[in-house]
mmCIF file as gemmi writes it, N, C-alpha and C atoms, coordinates in Angstrom:
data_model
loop_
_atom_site.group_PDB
_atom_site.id
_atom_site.type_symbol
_atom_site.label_atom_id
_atom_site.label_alt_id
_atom_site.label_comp_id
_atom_site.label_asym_id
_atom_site.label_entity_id
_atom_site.label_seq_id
_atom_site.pdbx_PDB_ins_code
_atom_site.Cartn_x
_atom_site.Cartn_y
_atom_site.Cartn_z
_atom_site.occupancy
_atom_site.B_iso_or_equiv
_atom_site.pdbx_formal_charge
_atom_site.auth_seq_id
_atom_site.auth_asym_id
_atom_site.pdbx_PDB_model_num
ATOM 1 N N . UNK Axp A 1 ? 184.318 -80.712 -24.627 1 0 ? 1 A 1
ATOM 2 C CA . UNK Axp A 1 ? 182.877 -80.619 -24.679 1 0 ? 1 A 1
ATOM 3 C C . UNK Axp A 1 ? 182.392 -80.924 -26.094 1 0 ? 1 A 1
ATOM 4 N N . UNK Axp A 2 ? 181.122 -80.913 -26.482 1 0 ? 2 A 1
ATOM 5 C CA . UNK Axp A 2 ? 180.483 -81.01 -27.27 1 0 ? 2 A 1
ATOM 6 C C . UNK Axp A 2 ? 180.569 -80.052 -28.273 1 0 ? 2 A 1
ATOM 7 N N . UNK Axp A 3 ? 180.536 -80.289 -29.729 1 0 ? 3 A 1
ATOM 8 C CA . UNK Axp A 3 ? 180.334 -78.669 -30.61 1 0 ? 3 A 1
ATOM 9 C C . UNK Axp A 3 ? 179.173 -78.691 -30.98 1 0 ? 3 A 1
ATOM 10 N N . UNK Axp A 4 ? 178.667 -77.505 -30.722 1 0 ? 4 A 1
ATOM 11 C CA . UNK Axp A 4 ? 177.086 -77.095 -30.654 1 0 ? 4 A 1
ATOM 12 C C . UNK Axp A 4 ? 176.659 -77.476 -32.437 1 0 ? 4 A 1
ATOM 13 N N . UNK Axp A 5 ? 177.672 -76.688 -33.444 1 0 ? 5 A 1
ATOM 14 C CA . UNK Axp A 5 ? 176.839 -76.434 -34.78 1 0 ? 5 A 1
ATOM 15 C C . UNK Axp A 5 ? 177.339 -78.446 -34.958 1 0 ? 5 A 1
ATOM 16 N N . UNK Axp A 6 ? 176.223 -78.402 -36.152 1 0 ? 6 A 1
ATOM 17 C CA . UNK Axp A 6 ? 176.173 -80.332 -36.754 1 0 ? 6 A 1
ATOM 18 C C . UNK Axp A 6 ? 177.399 -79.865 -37.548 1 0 ? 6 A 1
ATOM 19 N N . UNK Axp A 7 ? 178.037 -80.929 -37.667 1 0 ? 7 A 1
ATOM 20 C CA . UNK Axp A 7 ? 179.107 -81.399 -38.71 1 0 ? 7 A 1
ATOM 21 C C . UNK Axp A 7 ? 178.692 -81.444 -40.07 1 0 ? 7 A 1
ATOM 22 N N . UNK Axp A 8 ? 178.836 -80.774 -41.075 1 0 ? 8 A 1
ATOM 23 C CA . UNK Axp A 8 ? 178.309 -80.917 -42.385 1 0 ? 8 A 1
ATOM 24 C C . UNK Axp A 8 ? 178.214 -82.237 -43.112 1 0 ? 8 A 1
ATOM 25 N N . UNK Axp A 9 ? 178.977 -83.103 -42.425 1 0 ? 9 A 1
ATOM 26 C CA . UNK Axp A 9 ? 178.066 -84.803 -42.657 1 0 ? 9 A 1
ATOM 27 C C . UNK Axp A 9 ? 177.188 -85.221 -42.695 1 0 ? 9 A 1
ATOM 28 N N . UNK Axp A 10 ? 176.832 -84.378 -41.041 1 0 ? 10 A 1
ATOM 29 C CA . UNK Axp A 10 ? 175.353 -84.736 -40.659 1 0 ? 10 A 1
ATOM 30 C C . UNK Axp A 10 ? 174.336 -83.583 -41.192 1 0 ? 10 A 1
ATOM 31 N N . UNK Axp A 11 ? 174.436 -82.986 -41.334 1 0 ? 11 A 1
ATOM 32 C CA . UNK Axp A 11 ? 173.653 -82.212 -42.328 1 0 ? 11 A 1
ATOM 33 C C . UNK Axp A 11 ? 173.121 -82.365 -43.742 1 0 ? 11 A 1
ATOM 34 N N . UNK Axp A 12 ? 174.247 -82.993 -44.207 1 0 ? 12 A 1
ATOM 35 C CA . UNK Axp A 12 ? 174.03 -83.375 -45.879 1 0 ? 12 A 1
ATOM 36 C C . UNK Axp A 12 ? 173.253 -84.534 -45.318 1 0 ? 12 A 1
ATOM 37 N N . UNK Axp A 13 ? 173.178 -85.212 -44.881 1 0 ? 13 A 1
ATOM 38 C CA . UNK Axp A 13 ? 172.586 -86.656 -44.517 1 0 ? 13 A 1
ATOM 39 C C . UNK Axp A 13 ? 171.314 -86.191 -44.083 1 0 ? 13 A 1
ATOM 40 N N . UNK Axp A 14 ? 170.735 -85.382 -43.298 1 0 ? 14 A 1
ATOM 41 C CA . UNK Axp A 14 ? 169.595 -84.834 -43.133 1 0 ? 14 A 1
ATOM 42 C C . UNK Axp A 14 ? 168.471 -84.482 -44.155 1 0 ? 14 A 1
ATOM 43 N N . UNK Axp A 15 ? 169.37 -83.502 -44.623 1 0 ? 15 A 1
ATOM 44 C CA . UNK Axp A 15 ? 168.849 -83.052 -45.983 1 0 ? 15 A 1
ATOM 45 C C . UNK Axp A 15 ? 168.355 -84.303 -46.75 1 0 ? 15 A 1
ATOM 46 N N . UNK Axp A 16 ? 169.512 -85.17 -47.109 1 0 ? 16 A 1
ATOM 47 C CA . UNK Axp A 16 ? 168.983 -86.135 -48.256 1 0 ? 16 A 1
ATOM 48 C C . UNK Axp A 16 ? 167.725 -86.977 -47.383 1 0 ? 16 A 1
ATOM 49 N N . UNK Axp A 17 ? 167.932 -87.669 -46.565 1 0 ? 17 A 1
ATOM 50 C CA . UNK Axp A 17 ? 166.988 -88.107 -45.402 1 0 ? 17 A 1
ATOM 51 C C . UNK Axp A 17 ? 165.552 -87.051 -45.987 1 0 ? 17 A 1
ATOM 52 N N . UNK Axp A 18 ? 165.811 -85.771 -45.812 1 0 ? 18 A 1
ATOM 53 C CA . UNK Axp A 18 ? 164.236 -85.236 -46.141 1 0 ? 18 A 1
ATOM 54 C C . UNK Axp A 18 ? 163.845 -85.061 -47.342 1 0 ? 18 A 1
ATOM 55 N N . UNK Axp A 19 ? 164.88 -85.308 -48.548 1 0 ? 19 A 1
ATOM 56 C CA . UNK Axp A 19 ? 164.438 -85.079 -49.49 1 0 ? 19 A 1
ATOM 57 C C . UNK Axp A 19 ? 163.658 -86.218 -49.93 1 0 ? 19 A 1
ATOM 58 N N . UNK Axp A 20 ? 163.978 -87.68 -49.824 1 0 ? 20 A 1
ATOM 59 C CA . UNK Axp A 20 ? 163.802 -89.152 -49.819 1 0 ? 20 A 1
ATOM 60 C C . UNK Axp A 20 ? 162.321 -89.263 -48.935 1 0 ? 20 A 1
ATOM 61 N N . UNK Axp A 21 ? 161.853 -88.591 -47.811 1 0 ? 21 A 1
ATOM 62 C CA . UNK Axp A 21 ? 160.979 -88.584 -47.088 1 0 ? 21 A 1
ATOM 63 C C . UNK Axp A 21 ? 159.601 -87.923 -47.912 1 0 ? 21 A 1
ATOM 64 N N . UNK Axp A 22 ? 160.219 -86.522 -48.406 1 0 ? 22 A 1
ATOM 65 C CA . UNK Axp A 22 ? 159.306 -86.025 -49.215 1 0 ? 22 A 1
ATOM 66 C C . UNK Axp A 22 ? 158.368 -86.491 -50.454 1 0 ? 22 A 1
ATOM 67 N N . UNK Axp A 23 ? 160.155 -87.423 -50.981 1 0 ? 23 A 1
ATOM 68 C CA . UNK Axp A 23 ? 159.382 -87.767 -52.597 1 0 ? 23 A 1
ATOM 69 C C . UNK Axp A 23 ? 158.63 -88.874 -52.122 1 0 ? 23 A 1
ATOM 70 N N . UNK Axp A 24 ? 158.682 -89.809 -51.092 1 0 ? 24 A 1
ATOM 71 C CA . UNK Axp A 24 ? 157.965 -91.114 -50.566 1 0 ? 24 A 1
ATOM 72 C C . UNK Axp A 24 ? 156.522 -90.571 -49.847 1 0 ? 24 A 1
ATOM 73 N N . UNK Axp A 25 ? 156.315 -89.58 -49.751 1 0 ? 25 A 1
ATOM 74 C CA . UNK Axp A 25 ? 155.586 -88.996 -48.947 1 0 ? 25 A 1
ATOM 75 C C . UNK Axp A 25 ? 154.268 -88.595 -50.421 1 0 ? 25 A 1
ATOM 76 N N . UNK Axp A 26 ? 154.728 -87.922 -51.484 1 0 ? 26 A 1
ATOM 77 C CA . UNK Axp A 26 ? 154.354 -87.56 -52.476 1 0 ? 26 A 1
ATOM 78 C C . UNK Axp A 26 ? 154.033 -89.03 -54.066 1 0 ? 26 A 1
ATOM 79 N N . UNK Axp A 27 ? 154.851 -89.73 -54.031 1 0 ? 27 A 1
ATOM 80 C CA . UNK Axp A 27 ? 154.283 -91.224 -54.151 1 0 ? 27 A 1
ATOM 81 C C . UNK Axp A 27 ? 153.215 -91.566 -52.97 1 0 ? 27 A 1
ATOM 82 N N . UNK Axp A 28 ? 153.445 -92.022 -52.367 1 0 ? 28 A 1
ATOM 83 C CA . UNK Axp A 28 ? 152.293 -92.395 -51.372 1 0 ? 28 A 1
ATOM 84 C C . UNK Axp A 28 ? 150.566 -91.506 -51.409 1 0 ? 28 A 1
ATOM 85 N N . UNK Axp A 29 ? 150.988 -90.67 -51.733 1 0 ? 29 A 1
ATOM 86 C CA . UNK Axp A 29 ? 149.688 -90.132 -51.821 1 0 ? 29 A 1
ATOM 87 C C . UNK Axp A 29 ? 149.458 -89.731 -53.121 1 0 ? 29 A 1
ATOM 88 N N . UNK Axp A 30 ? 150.362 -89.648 -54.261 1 0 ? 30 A 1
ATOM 89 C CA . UNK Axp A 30 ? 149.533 -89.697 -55.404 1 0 ? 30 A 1
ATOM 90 C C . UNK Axp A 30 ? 148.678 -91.295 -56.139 1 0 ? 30 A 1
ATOM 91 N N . UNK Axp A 31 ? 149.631 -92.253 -54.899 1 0 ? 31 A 1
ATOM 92 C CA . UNK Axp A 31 ? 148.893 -93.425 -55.53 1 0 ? 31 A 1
ATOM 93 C C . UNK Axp A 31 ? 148.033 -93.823 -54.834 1 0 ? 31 A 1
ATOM 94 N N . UNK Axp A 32 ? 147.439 -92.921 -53.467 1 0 ? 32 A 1
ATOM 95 C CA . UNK Axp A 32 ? 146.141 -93.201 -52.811 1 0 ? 32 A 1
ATOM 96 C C . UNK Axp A 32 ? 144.772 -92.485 -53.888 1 0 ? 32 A 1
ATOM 97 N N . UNK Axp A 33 ? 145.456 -91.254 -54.116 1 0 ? 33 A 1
ATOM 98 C CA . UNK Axp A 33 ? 144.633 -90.563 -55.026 1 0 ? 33 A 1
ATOM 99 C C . UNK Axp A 33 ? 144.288 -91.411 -56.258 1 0 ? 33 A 1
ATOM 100 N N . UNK Axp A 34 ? 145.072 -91.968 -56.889 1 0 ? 34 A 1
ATOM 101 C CA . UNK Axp A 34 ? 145.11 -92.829 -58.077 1 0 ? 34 A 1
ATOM 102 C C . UNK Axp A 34 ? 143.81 -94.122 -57.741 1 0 ? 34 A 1
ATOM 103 N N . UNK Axp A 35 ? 144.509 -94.528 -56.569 1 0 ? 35 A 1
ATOM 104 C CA . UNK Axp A 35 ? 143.502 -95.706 -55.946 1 0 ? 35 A 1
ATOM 105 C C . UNK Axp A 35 ? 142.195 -95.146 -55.314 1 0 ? 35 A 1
ATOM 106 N N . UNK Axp A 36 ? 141.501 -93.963 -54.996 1 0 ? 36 A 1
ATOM 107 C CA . UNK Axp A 36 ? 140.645 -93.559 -54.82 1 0 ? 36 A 1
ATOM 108 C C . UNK Axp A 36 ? 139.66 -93.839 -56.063 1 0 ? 36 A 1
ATOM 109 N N . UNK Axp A 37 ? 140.682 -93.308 -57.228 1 0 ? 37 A 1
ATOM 110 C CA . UNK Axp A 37 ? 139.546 -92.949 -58.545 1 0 ? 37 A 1
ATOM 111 C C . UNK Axp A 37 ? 139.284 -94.146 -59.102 1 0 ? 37 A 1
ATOM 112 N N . UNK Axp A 38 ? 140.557 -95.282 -58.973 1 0 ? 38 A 1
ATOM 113 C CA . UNK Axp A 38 ? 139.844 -96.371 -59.854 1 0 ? 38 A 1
ATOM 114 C C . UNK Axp A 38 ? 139.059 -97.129 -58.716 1 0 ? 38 A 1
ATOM 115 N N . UNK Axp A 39 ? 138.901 -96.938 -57.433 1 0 ? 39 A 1
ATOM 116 C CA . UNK Axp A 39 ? 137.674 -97.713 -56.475 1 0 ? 39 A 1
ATOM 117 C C . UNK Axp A 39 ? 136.46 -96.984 -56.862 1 0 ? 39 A 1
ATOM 118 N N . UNK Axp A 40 ? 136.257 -95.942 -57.327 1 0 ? 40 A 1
ATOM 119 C CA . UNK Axp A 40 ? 134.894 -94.913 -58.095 1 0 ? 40 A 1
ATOM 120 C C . UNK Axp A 40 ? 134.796 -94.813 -58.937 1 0 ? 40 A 1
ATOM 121 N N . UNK Axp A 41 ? 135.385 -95.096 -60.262 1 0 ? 41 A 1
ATOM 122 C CA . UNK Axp A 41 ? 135.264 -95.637 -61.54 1 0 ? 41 A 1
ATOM 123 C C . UNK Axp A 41 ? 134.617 -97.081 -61.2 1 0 ? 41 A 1
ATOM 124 N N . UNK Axp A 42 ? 135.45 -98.031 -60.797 1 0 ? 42 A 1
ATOM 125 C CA . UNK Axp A 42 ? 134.396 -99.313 -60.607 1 0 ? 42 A 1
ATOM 126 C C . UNK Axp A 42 ? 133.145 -99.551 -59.927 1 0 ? 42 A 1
ATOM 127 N N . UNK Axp A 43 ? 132.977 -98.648 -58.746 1 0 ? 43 A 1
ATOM 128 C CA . UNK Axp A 43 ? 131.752 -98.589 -57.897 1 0 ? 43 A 1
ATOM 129 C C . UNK Axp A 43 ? 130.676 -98.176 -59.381 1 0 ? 43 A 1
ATOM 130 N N . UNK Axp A 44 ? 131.272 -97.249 -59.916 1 0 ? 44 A 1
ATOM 131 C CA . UNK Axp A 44 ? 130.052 -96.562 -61.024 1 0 ? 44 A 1
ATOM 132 C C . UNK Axp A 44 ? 129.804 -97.479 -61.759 1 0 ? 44 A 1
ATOM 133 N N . UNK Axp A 45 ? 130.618 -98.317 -62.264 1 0 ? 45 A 1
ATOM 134 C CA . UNK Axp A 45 ? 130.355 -99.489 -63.425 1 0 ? 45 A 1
ATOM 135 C C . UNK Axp A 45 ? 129.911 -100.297 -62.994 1 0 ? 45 A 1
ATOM 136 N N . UNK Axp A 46 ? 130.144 -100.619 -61.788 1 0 ? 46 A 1
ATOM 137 C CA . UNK Axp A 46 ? 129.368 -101.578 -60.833 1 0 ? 46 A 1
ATOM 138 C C . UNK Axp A 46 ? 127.63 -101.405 -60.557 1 0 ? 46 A 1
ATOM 139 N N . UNK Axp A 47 ? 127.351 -100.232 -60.42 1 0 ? 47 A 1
ATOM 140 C CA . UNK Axp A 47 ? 126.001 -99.716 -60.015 1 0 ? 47 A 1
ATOM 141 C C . UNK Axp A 47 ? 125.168 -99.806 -61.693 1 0 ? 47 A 1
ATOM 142 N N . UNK Axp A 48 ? 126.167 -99.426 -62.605 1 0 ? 48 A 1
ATOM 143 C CA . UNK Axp A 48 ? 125.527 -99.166 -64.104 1 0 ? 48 A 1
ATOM 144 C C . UNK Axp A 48 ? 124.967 -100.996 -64.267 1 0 ? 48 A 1
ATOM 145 N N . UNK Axp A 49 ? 126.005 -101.811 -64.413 1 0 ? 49 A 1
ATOM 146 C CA . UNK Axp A 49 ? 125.257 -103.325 -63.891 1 0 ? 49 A 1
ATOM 147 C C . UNK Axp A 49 ? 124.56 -103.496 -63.581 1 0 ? 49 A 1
ATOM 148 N N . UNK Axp A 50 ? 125.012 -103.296 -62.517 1 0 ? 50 A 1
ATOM 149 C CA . UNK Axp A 50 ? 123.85 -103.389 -61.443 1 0 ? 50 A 1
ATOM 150 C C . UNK Axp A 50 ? 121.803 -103.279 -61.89 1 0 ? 50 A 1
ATOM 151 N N . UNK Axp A 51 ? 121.945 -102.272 -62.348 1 0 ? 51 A 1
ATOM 152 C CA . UNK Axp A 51 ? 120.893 -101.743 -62.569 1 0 ? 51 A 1
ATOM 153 C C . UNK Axp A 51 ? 120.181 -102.364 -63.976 1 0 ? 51 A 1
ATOM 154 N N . UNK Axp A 52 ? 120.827 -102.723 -64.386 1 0 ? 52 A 1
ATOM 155 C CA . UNK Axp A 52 ? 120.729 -103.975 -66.06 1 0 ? 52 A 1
ATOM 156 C C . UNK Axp A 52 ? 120.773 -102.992 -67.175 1 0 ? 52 A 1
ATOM 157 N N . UNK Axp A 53 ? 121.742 -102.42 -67.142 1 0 ? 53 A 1
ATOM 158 C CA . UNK Axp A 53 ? 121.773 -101.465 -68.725 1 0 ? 53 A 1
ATOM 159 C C . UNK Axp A 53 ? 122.838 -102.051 -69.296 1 0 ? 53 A 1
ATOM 160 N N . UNK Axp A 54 ? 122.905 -102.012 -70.162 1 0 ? 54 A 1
ATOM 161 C CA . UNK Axp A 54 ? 124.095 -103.013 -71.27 1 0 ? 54 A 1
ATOM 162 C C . UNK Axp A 54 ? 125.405 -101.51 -71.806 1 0 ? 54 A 1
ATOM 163 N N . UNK Axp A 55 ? 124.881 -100.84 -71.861 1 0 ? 55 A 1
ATOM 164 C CA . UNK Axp A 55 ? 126.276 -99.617 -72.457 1 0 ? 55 A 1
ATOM 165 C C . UNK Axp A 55 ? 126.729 -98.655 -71.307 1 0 ? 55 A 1
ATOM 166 N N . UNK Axp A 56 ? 127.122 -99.452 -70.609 1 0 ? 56 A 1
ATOM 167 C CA . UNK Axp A 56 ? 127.726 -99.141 -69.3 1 0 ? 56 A 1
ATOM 168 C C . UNK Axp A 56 ? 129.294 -98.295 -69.738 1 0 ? 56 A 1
ATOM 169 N N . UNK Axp A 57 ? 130.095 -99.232 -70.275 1 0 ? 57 A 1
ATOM 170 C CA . UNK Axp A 57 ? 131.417 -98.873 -70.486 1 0 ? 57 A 1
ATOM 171 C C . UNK Axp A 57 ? 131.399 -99.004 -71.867 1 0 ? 57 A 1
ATOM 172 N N . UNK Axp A 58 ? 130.978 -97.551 -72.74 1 0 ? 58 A 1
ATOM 173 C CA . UNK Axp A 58 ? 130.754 -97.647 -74.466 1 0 ? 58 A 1
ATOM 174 C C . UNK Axp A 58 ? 132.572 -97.727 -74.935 1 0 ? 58 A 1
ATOM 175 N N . UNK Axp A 59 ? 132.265 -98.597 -75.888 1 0 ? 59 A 1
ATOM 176 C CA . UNK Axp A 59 ? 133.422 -98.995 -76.768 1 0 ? 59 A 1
ATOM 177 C C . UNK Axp A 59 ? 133.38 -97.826 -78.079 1 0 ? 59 A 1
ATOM 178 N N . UNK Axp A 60 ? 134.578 -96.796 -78.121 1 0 ? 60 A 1
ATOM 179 C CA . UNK Axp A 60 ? 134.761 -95.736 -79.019 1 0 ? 60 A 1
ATOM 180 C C . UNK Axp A 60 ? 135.144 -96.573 -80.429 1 0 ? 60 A 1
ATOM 181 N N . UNK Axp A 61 ? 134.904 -96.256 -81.29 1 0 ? 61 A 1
ATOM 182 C CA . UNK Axp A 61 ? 135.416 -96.812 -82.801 1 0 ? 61 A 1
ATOM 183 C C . UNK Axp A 61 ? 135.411 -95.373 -83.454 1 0 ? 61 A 1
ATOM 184 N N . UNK Axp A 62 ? 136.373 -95.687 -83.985 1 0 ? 62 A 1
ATOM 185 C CA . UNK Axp A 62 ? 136.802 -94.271 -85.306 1 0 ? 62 A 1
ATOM 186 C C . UNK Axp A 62 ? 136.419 -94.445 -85.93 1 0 ? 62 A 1
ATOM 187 N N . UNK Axp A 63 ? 136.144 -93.288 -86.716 1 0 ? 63 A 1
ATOM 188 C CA . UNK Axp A 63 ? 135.154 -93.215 -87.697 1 0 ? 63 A 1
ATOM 189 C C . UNK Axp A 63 ? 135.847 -93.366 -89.057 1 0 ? 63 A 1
ATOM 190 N N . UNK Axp A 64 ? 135.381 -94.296 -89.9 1 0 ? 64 A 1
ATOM 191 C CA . UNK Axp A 64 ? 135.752 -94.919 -91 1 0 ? 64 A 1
ATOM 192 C C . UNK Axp A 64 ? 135.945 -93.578 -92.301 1 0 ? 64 A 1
């Protein structure tokens, strides 16, 4: 017959399987998040244009 408990092959293989799932899972959505903010950073710079103002995106200079 069959042996009920998994073979610790298949177990370690599981495991890694979910660990690989997780970190792809956690990429994937920190770079939706990432891609959220720079589509709303540009919408804003877009609208600041838009609207005809010139110091939309101010250029910092240190102070001499």
């Amino acid at each position: 017959m069959s042996n009920p408990q998994p073979d610790d092959d298949e177990e370690g293989d599981r495991t890694a399987t979910n660990i690989f799932l997780v970190v792809g899972f956690v990429i994937l959505v920190g770079g939706g998040i990432w891609l959220a903010n720079a589509m709303i950073d540009a919408r804003k710079a877009d609208e600041c244009l838009s609207s005809g103002r010139r110091n939309c995106t101010p250029i910092e200079v240190p102070a001499r």
